[in-house]
Structure formats: structure tokens, C-alpha cells
The first five atom37 places (N, CA, C, CB, O) and aatype in JSON, in Angstrom:
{
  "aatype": [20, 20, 20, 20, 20, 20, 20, 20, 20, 20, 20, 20, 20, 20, 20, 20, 20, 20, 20, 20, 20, 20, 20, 20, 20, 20, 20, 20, 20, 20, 20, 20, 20, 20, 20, 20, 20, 20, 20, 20, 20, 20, 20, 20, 20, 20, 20, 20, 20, 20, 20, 20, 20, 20, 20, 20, 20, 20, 20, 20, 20, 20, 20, 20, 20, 20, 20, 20, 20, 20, 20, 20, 20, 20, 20, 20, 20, 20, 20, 20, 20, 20, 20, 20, 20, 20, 20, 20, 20, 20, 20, 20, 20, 20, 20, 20, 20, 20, 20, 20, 20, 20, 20],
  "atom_mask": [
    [1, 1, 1, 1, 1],
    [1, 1, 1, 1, 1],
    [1, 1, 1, 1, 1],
    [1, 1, 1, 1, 1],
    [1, 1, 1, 1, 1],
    [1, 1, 1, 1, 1],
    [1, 1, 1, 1, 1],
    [1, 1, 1, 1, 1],
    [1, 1, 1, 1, 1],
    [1, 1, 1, 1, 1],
    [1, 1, 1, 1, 1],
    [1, 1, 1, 1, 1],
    [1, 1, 1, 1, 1],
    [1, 1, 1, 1, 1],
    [1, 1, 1, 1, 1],
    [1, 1, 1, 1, 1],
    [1, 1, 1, 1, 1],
    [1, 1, 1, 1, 1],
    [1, 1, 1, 1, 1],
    [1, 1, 1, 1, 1],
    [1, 1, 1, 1, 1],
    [1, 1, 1, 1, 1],
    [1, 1, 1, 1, 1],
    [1, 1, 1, 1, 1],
    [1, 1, 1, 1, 1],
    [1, 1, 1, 1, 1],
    [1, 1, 1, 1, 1],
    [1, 1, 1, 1, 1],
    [1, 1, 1, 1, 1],
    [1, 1, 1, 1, 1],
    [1, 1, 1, 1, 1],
    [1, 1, 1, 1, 1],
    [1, 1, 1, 1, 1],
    [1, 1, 1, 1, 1],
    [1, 1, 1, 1, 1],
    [1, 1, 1, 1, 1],
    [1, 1, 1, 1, 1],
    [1, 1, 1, 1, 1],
    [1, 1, 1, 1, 1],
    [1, 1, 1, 1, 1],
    [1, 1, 1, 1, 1],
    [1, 1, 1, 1, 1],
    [1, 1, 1, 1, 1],
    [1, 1, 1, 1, 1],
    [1, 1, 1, 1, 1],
    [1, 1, 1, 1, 1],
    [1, 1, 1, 1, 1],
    [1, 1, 1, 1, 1],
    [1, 1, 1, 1, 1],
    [1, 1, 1, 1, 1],
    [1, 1, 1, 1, 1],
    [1, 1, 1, 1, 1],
    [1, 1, 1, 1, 1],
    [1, 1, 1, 1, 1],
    [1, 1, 1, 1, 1],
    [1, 1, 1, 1, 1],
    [1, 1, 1, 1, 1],
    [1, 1, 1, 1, 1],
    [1, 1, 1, 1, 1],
    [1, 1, 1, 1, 1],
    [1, 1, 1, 1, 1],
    [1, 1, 1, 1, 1],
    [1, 1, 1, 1, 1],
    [1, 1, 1, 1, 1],
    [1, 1, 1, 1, 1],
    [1, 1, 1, 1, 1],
    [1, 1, 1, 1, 1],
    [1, 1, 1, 1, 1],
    [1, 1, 1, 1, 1],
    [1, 1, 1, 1, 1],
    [1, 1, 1, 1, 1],
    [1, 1, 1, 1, 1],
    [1, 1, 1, 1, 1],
    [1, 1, 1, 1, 1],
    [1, 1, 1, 1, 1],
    [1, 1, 1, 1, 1],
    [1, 1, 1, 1, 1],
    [1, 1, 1, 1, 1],
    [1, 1, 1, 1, 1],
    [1, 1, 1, 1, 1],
    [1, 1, 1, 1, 1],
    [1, 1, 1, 1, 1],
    [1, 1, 1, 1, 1],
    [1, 1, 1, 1, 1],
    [1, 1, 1, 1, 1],
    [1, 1, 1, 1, 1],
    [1, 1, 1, 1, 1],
    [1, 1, 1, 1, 1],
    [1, 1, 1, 1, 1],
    [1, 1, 1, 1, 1],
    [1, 1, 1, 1, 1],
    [1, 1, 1, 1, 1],
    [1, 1, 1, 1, 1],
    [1, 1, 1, 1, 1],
    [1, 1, 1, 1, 1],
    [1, 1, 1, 1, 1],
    [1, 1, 1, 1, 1],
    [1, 1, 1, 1, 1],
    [1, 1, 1, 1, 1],
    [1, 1, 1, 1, 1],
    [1, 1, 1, 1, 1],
    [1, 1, 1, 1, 1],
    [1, 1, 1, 1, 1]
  ],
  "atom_positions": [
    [[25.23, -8.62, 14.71], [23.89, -8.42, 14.18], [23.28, -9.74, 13.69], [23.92, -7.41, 13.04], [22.08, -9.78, 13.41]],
    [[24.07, -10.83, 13.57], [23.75, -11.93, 12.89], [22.74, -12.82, 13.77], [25.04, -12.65, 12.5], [21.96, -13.61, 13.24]],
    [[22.84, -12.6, 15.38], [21.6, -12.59, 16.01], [20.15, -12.37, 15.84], [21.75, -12.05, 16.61], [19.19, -13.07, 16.14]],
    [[20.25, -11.14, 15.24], [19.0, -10.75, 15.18], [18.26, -11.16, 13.99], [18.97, -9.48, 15.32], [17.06, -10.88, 14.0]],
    [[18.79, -11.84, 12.85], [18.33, -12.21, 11.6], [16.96, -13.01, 11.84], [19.45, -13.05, 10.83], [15.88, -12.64, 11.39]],
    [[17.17, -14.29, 12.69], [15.75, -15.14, 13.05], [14.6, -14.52, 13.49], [15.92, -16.09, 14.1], [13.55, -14.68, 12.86]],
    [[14.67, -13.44, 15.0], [13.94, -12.88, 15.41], [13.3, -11.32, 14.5], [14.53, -12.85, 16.58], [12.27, -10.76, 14.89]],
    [[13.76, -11.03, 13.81], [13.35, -10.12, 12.49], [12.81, -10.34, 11.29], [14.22, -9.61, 12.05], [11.87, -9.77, 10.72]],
    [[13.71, -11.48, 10.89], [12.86, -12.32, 9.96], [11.75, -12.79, 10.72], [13.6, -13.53, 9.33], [10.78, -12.15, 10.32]],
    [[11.39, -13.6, 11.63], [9.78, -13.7, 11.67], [8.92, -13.06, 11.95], [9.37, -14.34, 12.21], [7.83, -13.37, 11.47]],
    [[9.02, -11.77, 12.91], [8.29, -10.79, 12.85], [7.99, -10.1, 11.73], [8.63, -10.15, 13.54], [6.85, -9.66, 11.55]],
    [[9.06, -9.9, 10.78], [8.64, -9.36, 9.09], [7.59, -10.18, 8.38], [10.0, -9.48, 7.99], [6.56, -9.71, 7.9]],
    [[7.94, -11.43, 8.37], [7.23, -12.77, 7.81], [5.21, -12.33, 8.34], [8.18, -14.64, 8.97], [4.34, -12.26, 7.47]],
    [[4.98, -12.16, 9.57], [4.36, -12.4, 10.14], [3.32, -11.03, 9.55], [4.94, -12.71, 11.44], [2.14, -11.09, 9.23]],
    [[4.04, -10.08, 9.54], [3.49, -8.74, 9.7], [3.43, -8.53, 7.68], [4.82, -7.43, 10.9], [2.85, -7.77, 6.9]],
    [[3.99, -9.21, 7.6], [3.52, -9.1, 6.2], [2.48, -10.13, 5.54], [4.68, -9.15, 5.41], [1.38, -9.83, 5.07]],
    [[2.94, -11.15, 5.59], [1.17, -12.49, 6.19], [0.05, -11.62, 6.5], [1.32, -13.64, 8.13], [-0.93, -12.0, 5.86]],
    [[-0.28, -10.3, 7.45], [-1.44, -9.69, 7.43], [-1.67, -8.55, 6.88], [-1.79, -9.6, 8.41], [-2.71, -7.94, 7.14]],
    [[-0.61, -7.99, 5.88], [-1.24, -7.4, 5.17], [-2.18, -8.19, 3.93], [-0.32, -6.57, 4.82], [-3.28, -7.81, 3.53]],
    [[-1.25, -9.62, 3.35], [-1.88, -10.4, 2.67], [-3.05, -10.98, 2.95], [-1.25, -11.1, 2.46], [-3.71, -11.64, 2.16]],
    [[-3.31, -10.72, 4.1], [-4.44, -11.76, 4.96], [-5.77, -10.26, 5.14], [-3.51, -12.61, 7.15], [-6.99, -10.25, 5.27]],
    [[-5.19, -9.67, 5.09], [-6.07, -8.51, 5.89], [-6.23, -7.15, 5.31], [-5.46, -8.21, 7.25], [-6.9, -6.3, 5.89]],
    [[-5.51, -6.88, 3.96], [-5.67, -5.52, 3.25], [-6.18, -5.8, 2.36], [-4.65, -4.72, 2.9], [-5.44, -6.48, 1.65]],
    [[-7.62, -5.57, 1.73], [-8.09, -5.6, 0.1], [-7.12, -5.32, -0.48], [-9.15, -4.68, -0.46], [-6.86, -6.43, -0.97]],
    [[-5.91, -4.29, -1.01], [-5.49, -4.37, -2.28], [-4.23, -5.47, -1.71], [-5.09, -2.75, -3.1], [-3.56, -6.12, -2.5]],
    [[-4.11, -5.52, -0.71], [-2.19, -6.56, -0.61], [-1.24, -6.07, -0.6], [-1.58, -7.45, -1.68], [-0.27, -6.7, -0.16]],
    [[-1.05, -4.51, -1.14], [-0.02, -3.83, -0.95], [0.75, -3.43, 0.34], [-0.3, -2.98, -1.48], [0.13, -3.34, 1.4]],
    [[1.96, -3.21, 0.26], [2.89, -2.6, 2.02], [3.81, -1.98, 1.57], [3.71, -3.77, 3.25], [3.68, -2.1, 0.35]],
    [[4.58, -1.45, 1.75], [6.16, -0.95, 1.63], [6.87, -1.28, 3.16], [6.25, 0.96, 1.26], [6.53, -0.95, 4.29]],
    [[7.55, -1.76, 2.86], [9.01, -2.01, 3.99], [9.5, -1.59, 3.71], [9.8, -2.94, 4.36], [9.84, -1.46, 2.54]],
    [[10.1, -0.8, 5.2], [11.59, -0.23, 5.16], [12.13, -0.93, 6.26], [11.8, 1.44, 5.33], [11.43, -1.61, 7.01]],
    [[13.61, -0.77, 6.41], [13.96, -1.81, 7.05], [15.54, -0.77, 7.29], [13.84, -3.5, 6.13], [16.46, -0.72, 6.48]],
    [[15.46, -0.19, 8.35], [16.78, 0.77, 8.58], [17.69, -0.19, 10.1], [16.05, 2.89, 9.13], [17.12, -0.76, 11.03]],
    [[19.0, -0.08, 9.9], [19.87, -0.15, 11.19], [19.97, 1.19, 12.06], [21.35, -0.56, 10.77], [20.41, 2.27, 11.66]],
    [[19.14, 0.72, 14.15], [19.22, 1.77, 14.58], [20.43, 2.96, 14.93], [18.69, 1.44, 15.32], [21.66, 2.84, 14.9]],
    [[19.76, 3.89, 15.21], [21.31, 4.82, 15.3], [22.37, 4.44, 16.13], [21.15, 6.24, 15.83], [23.58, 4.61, 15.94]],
    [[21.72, 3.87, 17.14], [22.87, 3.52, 18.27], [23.81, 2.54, 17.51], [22.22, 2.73, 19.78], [24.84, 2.37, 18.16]],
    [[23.79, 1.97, 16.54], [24.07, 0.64, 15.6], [23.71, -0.53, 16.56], [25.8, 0.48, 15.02], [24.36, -1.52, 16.21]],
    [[23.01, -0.76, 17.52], [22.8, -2.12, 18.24], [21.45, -2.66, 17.84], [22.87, -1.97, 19.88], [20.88, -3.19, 18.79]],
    [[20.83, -2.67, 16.83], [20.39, -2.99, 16.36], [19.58, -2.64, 15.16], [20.26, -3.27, 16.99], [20.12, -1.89, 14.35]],
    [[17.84, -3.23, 14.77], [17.09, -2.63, 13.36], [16.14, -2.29, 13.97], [16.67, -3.52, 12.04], [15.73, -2.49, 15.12]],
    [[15.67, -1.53, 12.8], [14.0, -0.98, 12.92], [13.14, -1.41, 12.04], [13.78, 0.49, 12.77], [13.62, -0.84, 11.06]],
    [[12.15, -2.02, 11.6], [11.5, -2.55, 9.93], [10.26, -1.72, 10.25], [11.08, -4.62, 9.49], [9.92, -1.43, 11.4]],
    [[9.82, -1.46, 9.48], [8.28, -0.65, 9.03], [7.71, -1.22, 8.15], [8.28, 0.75, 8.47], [8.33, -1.53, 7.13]],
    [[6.47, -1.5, 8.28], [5.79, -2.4, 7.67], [4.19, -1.14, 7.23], [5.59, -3.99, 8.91], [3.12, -1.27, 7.83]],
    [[4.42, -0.04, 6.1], [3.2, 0.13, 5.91], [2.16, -0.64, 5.27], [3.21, 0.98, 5.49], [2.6, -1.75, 4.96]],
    [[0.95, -0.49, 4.94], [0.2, -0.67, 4.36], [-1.09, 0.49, 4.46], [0.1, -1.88, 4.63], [-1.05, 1.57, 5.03]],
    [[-2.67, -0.33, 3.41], [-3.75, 0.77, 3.18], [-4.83, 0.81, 4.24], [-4.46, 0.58, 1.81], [-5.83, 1.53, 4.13]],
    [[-4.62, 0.03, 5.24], [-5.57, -0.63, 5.96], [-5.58, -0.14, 7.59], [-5.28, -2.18, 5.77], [-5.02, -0.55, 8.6]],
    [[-6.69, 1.18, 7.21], [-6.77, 2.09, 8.5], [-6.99, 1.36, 10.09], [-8.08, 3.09, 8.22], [-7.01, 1.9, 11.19]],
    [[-7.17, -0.22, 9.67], [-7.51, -0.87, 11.25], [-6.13, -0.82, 12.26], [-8.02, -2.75, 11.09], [-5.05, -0.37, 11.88]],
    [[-6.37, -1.29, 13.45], [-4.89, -1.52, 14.16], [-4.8, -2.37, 14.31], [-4.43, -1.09, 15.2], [-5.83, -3.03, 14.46]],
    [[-3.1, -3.25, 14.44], [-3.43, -4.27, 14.63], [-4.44, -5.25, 15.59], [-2.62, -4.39, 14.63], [-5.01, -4.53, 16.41]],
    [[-4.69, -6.21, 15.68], [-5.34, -7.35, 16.39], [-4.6, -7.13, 17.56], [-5.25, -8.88, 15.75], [-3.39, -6.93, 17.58]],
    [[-5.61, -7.19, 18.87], [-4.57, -7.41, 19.96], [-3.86, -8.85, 20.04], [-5.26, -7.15, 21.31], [-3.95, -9.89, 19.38]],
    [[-3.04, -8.36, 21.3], [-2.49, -9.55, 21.48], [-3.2, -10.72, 22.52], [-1.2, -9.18, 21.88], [-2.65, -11.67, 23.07]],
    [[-4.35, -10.37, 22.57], [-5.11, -11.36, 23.63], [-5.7, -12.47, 22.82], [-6.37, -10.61, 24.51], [-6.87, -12.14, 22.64]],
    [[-5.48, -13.64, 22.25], [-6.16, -14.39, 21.81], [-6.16, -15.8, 22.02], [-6.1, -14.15, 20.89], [-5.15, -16.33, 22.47]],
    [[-7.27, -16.53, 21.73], [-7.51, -17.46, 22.2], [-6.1, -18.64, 22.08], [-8.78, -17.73, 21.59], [-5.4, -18.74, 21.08]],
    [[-5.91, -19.48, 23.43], [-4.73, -19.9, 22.92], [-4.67, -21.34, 21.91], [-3.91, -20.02, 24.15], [-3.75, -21.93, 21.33]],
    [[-6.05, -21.55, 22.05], [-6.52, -22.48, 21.36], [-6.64, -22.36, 19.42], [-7.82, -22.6, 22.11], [-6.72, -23.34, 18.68]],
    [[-6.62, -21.07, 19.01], [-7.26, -20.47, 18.01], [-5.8, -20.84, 17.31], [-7.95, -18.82, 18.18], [-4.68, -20.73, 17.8]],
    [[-6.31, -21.47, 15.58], [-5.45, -21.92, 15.14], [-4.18, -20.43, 14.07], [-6.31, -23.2, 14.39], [-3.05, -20.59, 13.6]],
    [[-5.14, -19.08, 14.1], [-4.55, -17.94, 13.81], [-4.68, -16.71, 14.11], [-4.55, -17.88, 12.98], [-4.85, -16.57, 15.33]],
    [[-4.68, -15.8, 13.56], [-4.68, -14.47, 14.47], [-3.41, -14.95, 15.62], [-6.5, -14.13, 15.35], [-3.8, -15.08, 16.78]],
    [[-1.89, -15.22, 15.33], [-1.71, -14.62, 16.36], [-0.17, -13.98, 15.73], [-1.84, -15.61, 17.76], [0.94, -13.8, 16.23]],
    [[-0.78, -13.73, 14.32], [0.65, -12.58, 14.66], [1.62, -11.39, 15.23], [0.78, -12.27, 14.22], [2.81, -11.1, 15.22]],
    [[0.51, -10.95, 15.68], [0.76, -9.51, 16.78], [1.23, -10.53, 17.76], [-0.85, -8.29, 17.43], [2.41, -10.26, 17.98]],
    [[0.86, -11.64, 18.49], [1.62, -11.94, 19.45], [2.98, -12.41, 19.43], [1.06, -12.62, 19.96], [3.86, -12.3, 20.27]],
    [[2.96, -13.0, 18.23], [4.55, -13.4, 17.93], [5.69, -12.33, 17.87], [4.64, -14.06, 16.52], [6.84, -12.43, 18.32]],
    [[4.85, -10.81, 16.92], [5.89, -9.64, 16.81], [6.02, -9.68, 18.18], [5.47, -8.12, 16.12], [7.15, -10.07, 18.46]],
    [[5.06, -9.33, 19.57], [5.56, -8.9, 20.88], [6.17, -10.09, 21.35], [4.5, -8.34, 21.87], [6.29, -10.06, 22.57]],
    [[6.58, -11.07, 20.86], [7.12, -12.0, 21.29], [8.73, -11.77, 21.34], [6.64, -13.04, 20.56], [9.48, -11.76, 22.32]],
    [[9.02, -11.58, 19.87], [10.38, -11.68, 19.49], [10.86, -10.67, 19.3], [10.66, -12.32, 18.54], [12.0, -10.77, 18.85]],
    [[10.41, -9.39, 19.49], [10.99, -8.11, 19.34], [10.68, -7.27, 20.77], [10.35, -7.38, 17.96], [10.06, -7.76, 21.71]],
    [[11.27, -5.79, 20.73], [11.46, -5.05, 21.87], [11.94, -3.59, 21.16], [12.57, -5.81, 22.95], [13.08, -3.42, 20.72]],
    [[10.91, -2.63, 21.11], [9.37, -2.39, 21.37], [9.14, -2.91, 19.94], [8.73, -0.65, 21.78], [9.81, -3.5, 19.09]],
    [[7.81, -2.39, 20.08], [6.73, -2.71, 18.62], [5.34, -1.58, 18.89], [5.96, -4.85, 18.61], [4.82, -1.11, 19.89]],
    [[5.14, -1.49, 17.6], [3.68, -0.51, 17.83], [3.53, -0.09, 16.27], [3.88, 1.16, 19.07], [4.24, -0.39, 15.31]],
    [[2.29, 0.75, 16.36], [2.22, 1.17, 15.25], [1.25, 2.88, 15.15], [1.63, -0.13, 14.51], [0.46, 3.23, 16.03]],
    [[1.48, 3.5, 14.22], [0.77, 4.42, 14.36], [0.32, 4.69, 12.65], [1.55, 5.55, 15.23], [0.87, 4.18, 11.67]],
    [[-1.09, 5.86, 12.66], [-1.64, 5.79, 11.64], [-1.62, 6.55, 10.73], [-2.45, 5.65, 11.8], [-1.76, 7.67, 11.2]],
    [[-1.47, 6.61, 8.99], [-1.06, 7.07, 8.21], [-1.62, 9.03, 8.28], [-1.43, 6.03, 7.11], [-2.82, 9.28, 8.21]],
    [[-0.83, 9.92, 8.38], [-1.71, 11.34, 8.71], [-2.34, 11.83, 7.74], [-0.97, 12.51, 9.16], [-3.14, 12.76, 7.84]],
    [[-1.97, 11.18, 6.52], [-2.51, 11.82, 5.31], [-3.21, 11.15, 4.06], [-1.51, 12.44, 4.83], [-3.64, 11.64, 3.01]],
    [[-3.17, 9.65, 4.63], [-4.55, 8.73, 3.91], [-4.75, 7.5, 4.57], [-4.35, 8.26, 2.27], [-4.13, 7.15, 5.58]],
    [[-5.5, 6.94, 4.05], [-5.54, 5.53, 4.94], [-4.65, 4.51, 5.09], [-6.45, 4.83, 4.6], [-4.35, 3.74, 4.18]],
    [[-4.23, 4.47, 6.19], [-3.45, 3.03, 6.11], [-2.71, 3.66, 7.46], [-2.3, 2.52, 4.43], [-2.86, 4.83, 7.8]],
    [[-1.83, 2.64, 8.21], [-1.51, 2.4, 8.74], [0.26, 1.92, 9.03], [-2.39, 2.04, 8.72], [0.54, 0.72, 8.95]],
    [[1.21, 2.8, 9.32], [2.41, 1.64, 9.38], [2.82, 0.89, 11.01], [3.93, 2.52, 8.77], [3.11, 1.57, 11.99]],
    [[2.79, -0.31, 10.99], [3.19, -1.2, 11.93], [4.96, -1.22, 11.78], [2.38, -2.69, 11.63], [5.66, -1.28, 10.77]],
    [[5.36, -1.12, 13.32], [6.73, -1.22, 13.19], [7.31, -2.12, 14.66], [7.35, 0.42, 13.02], [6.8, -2.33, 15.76]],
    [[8.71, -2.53, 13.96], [9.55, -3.08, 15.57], [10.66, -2.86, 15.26], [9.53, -4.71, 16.18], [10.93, -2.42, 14.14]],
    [[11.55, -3.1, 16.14], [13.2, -2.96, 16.99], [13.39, -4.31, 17.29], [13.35, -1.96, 18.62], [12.71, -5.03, 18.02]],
    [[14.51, -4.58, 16.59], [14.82, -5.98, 17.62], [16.67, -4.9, 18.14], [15.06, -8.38, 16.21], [17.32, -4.15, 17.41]],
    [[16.97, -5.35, 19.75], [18.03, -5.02, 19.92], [19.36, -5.99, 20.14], [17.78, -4.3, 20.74], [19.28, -6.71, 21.13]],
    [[20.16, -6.06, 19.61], [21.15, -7.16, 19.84], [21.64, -7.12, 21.23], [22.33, -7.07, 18.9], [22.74, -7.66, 21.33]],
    [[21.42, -6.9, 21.73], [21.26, -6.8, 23.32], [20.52, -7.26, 23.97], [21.1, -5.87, 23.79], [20.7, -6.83, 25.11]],
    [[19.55, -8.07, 23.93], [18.3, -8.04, 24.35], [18.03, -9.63, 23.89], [17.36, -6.75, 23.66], [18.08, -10.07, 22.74]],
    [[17.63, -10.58, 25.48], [17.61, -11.72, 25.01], [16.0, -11.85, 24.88], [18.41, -12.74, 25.89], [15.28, -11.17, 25.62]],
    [[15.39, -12.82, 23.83], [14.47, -13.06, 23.43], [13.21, -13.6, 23.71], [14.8, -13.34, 22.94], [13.02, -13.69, 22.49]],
    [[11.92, -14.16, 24.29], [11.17, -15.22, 24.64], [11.54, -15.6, 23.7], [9.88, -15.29, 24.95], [12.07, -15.08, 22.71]],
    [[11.12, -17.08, 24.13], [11.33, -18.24, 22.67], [10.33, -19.11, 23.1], [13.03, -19.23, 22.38], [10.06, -20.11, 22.45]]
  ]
}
């Protein structure tokens, strides 16, 4: 599992950077479970902020906005779906220790 520490840690890093960047109050809750198969994690990243993320199409020139591209960078899957019973949103990924990385 000690693999997957870099590529999790920055997708966490990243996805939490926009709640700071991008939710009026700043708040999230992480959870952060090992999957069942044990080959790897899952992190959940809620927050209050009914938008979805930013795609991943952005300028390659543009000095930010590109954290959604980094999560689809370093993880396998990723997505997010939206809170059913107030606003907000949780963003989530898988990294699998199986699974070699872009870099």
C-alpha cells in the first residue's frame, strides 16, 4: 500500500485546495476507507458546494484550475455525485495498487 501514499496524497491535497478555493464556508469532511478487495483506498471528499467539479479541459497554459485534472491523473476511477438531502456535493477517488500511474 505504501505505493499509493504519493498518488493519494495529492489528489487529497488537491481536492481539498478547492474546497478552500471554491466553498464560501471552507468546510469538507473526509473519509478515507481501504477498498474491500484490500488492493487498495477510497477518500471522499464532501463539502457545501452544490457545483461539480471543473472539467478537466483546461487551458494548458492557465496557471490554475487544474485540479480535477491532476485527480484524473493520478487516480483510477474518480467522480462525484450530489448531496440527496442538502447542498453540497461529495467528490471521490480509488487509487489501486495495481494500477500503474501517469506521471
Amino acid at each position: 500500500m505504501a505505493e499509493l501514499c504519493d498518488p493519494a496524497c495529492l489528489a487529497l491535497t488537491e481536492l481539498v485546495a478547492n474546497v478552500v478555493r471554491h466553498t464560501p464556508d471552507r468546510r469538507a469532511a473526509v473519509l478515507m476507507t481501504r477498498r474491500t478487495d484490500g488492493r487498495g483506498v477510497r477518500i471522499e471528499v464532501t463539502d457545501t458546494c452544490p457545483r461539480p467539479p471543473l472539467s478537466t479541459a483546461v487551458d494548458e497554459l492557465a496557471e490554475d484550475d487544474r485540479g480535477v485534472l491532476i485527480v484524473h491523473a493520478v487516480t483510477d476511477p474518480w467522480g462525484w455525485t450530489p448531496l440527496p438531502d442538502r447542498p453540497g456535493k461529495t467528490v471521490w477517488f480509488e487509487c489501486d495498487a495495481g494500477k500503474e500511474f501517469d506521471e
